[in-house]
N, C-alpha and C positions, 0 to 999 in steps of 0.2 A: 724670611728666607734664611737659612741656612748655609755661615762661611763655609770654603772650604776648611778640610784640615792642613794645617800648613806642615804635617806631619807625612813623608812621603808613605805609602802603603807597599810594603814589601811583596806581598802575596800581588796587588795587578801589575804592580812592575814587573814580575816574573810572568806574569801573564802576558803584559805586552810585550816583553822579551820574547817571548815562545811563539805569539801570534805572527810576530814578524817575523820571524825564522820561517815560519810558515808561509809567510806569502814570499818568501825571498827563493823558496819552491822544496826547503829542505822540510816535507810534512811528515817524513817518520821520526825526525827527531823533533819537533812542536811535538810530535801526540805523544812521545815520551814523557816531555815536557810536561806537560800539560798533564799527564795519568800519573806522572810521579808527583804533582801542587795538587791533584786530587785524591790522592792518597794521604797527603798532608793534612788537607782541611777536610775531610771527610763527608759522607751524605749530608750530615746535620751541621756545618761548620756555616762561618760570616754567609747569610746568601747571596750578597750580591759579589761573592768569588765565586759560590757554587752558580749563577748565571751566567757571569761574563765567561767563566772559565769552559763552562759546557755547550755554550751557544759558539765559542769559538772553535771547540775541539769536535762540534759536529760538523763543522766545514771541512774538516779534516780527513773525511773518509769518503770514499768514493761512494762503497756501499749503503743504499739508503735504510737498510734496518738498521745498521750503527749509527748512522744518521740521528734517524728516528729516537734510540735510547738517549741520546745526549739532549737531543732538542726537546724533551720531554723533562730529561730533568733540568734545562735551562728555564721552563715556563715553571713548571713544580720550583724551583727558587724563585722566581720571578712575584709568584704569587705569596712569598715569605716575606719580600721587599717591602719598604717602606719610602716617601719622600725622604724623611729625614736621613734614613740611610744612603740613599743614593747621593745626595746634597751632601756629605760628610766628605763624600770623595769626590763631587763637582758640585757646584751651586747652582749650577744652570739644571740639571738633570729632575726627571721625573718619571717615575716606573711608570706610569701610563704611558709615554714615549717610547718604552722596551715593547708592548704585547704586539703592535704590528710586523714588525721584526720575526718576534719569535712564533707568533703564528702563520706568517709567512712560511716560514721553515717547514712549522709542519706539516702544512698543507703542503707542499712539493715534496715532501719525505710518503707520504701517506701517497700521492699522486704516483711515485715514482714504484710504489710498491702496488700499483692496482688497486687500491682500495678507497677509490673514489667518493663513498660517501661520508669519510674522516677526512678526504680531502676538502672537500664542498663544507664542512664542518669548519674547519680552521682557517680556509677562506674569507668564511662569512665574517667569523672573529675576528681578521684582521681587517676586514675592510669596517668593521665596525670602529678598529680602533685608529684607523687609520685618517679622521680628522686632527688625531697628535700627532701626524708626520709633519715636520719642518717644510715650508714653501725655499727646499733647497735640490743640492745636486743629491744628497745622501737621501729626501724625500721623494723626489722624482724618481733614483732609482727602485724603490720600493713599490711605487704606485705603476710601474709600470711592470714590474715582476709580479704584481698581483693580478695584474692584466693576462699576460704570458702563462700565466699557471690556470686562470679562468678559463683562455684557449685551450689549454692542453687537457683538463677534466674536460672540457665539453667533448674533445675527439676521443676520451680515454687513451691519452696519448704518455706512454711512461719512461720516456726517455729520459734524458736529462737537457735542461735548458743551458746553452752554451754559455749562457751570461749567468750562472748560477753559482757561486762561492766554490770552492775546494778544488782537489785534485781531479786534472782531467787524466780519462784510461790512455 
């Protein structure tokens, strides 16, 4: 296993910076945030900044086509990732613990957009990947969101789920 780096990383601190501004309810200034540290490290930059950063910045937007773009290119980094690189910035971590997450997302981005059979798609993905959730509160929420969005593709139902991450209208 892999120490951490005992080097702090400037790029997710300003991500955790910005995330929390976000949840503190101020989310046009995080998506600034966050489009100005993406501008920074670009398409091709470290990927697990182009995933933390995009997987956080599609919480950000009520719309789920914008949604959609970010959460796409959170798993398109996701898929760049390595253990080692994840384990550089925590030791515990492991990119197979990210794809329930993120395919989460875009099955209710896809849901929210009618286009229920990429929803039923990335469903299936996350419940596939979803024996790496944690037997925790962060795992529980997960598996029960995947529940929640299973109900809603069955009614084609394209609302948004009240317990669902970002800005409510």
């Amino acid at each position: 296993m892999t120490t951490p780096s005992t080097d702090p990383d400037p790029t997710m601190e300003a991500i955790g910076r910005a995330v929390a501004e976000g949840h503190a309810g101020d989310t046009a200034a995080a998506r600034r945030e966050l489009l100005a540290l993406w501008s920074a490290i670009g398409p091709t930059g470290d990927p697990l900044h182009r995933c933390s950063l995009a997987h956080y910045l599609a919480d950000l937007y009520e719309d789920p086509a914008q949604a959609l773009a970010w959460d796409i290119r959170a798993l398109d980094a996701a898929d760049a990732l390595t253990d080692h690189r994840v384990q550089e910035h925590h030791a515990t971590l492991q990119i197979a613990a990210f794809y329930p997450s993120l395919h989460l997302n875009l099955a209710d981005d896809y849901r929210r957009l009618g286009s229920f059979t990429a929803a039923t798609h990335h469903l299936t993905a996350a419940r596939t990947h979803a024996p790496t959730l944690p037997n925790d509160a962060y795992g529980t929420m997960l598996r029960t969101a995947l529940d929640q969005i299973a109900e809603a593709i069955a009614h084609q139902d394209t609302t948004k789920r009240p317990t669902s991450p970002g800005p409510t209208t």
